[in-house]
C-alpha positions in Angstrom: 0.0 0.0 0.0 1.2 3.2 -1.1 -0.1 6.8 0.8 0.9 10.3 -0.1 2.5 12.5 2.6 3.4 16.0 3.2 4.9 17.7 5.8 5.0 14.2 7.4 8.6 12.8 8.6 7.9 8.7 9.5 11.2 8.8 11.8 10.8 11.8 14.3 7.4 11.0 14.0 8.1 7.4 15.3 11.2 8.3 17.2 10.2 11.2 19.5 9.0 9.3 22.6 4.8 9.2 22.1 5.0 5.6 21.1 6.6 2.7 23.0 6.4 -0.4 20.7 7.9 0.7 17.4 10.9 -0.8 16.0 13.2 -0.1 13.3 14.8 -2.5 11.1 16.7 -1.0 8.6 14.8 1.5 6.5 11.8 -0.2 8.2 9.8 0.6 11.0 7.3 -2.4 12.7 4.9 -1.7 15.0 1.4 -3.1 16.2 -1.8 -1.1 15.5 -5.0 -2.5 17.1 -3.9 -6.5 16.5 -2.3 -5.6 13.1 1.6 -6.3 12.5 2.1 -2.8 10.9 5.6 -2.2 8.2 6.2 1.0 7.1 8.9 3.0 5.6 9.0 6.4 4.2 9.3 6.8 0.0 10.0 9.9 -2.1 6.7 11.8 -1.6 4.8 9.3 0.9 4.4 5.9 2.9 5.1 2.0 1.9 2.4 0.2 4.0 2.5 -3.4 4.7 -0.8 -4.7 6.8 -3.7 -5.8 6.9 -4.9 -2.5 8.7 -7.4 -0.6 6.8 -5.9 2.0 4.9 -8.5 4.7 6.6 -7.2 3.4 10.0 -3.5 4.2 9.1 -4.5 7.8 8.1 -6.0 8.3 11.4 -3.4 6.7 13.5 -0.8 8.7 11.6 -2.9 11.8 12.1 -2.5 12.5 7.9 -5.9 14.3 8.5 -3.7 16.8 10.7 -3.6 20.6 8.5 0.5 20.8 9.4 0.8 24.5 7.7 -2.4 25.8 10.1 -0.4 23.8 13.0 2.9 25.3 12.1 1.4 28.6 12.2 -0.7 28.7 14.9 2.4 27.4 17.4 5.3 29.5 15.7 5.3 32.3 18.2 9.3 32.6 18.7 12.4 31.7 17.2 12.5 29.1 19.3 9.5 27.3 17.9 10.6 28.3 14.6 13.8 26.5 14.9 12.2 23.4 16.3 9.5 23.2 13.1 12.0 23.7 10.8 14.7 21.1 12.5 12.0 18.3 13.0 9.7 19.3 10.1 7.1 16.6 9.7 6.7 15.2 13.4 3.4 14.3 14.0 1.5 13.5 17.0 0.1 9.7 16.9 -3.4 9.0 17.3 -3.4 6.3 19.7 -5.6 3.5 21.2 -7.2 5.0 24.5 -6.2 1.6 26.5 -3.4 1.0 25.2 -1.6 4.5 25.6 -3.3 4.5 29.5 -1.4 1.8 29.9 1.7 2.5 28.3 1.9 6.4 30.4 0.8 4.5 33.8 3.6 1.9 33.3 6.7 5.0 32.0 6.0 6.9 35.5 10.0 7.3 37.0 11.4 5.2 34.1 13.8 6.3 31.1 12.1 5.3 27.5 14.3 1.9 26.9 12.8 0.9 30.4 9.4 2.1 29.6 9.6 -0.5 26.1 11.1 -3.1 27.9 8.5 -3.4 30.6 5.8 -2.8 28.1 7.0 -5.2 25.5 7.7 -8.1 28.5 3.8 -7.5 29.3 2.5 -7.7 25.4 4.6 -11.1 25.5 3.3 -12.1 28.4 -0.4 -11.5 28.1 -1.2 -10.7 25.0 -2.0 -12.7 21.1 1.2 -14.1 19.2 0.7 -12.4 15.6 3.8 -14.2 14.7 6.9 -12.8 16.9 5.2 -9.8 17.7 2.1 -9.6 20.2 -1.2 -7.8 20.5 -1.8 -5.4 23.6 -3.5 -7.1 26.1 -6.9 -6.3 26.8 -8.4 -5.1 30.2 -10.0 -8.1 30.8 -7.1 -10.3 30.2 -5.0 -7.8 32.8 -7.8 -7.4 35.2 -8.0 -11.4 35.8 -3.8 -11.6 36.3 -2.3 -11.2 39.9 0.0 -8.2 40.8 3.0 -10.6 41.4 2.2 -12.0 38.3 2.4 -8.2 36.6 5.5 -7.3 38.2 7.3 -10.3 36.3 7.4 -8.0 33.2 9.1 -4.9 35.5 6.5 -2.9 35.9 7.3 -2.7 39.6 5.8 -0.3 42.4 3.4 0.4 38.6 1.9 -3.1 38.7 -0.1 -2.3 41.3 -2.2 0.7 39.8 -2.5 -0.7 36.4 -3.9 -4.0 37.6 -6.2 -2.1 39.8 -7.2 0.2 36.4 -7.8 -2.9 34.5 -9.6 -4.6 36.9 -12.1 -0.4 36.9 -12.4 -0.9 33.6 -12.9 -4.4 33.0 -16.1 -3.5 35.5 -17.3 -0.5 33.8 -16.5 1.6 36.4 -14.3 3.6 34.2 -15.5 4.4 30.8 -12.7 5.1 28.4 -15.0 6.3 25.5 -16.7 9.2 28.3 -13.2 11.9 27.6 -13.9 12.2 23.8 -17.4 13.7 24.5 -15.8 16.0 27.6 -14.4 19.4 27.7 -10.4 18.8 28.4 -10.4 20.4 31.9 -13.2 17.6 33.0 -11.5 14.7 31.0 -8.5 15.2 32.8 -10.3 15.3 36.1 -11.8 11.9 35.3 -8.9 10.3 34.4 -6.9 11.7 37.6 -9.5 10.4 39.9 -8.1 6.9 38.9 -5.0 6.0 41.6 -1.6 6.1 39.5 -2.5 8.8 37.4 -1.4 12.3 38.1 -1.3 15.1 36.1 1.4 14.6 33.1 0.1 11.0 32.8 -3.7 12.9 32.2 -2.0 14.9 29.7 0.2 12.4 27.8 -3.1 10.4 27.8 -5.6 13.4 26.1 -2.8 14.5 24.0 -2.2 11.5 22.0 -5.4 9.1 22.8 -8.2 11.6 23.1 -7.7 14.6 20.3 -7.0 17.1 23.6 -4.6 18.8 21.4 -4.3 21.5 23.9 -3.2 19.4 26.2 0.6 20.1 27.1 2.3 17.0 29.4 5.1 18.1 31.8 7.8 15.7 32.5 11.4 16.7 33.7 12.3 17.2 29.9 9.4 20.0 29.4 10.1 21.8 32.8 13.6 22.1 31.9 13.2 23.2 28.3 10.4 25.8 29.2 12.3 27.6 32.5 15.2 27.4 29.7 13.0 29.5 26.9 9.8 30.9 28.8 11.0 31.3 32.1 10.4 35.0 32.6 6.2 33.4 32.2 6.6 31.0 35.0 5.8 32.4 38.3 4.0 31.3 40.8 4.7 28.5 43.5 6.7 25.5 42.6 4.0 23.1 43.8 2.3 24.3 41.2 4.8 24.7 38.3 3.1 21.8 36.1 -0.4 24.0 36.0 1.0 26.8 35.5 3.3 25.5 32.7 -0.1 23.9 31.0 -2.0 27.4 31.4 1.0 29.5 30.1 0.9 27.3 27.2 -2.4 27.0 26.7 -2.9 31.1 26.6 0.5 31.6 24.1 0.3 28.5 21.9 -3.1 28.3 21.4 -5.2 25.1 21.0 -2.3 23.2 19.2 -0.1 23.7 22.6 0.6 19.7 22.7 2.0 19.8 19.0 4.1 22.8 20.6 5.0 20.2 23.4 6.4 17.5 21.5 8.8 19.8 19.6 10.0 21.0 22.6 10.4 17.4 24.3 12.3 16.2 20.9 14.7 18.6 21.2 15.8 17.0 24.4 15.2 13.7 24.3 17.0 13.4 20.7 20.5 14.7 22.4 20.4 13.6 25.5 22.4 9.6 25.8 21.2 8.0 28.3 17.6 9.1 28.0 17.0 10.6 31.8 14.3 9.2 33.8 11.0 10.3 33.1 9.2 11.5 36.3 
């Protein structure tokens, strides 16, 4: 399968830290999108697909729907901004599965990214299908039936604990993952943080890249030390607090594409930085 791109860059896209369970072989990347074994690489002027994914669900995942020039000018307020579209040109947030990416940002709390794939990949090959040497992401049900001895086998940890309890929330309907697409961001993310394990940068992560909160700006150690670097001056206001205040600053002077603003910033950490710092 063959799709047309523009302004759409496969590896930063891939490579910037959303995502936890891409690979790259080569010229290559592999991934798993709702049970599908996914190849991709970039061509001259678009996409190589191989899947049995729909191609309407790859254009959605890969947020291809996404206007980049409206993006690009709505968040290019400063030359630092500027300098980040135009060194990373093409990243684009991933439109992810709503379990899945809960998951995924309740098991990275404290952990650098390798950790964060290890963990979830020992977990996928623990409980999930075997679509030939690569597995599906287990379902609530499957996790919410497991033991939390049995969950700390794939290093999950002090994490185990939460994200069996989630599972076990969900797999009872007492947590309703569709409910945040129909909600205002400021009560999604007050659902989601009334679950134990979540705080707020997990909330964010989560409504950035699972729920279309695209104003939604995550603060990890990464973002709080790129924005006192470049926006400082902005940032007043107790330290307790810094995280809010961070998310409303950003909010006001990006505009409702803040978190497309927050992944350029975080890129231009995490690519440079060896070891990848842990992620609290």
């Amino acid at each position: 399968m063959y799709i047309s791109t523009s302004n759409f860059n496969l590896d930063y896209t891939l490579d910037c830290g959303q995502v936890f369970r891409w690979q790259r072989t080569g010229e290559w990347w592999v991934g798993v999108v709702a049970g599908y074994v996914i190849h991709v690489r970039q061509v001259d002027g678009g996409l190589e697909v191989q899947t049995s994914l729909s191609r309407d669900s790859i254009l959605r995942y890969f947020r291809l729907d996404d206007d980049m020039l409206r993006i690009y000018s709505t968040i290019k307020r400063d030359t630092v901004l500027e300098a980040l579209i135009h060194k990373y040109r093409g990243l684009r947030l991933i439109r992810q599965e709503p379990w899945e990416c809960l998951v995924s940002y309740m098991a990275s709390s404290c952990k650098s990214i390798p950790s964060i794939k290890d963990s979830i990949s020992n977990l996928c090959r623990q409980y999930g299908d075997d679509l030939g040497g690569h597995f599906s992401f287990p379902s609530a049900e499957i996790l919410a039936h497991t033991t939390e001895n049995h969950l700390k086998q794939t290093k999950l940890g002090f994490r185990a604990r939460n994200i069996l309890e989630m599972a076990r929330l969900v797999d009872q309907d007492g947590l309703d993952l569709g409910a945040p697409f129909e909600m205002e961001y400021e009560e999604a993310r007050k659902l989601l943080m009334g679950v134990r394990g979540i705080g707020p940068k997990i909330a964010d992560c989560v409504l950035l890249f699972a729920y279309d909160k695209l104003e939604a700006f995550p603060a990890d150690t990464h973002i709080l030390s790129v924005m006192q670097e470049h926006y400082g001056q902005y940032l007043g206001g107790p330290v307790s607090r810094l995280n809010d205040t961070i998310g409303q600053f950003a909010r006001s002077y990006f505009g409702p594409y803040a978190g497309y603003a927050q992944q350029y910033l975080y890129y231009s950490r995490i690519s440079t930085d060896s070891p990848l710092s842990a992620d609290c």
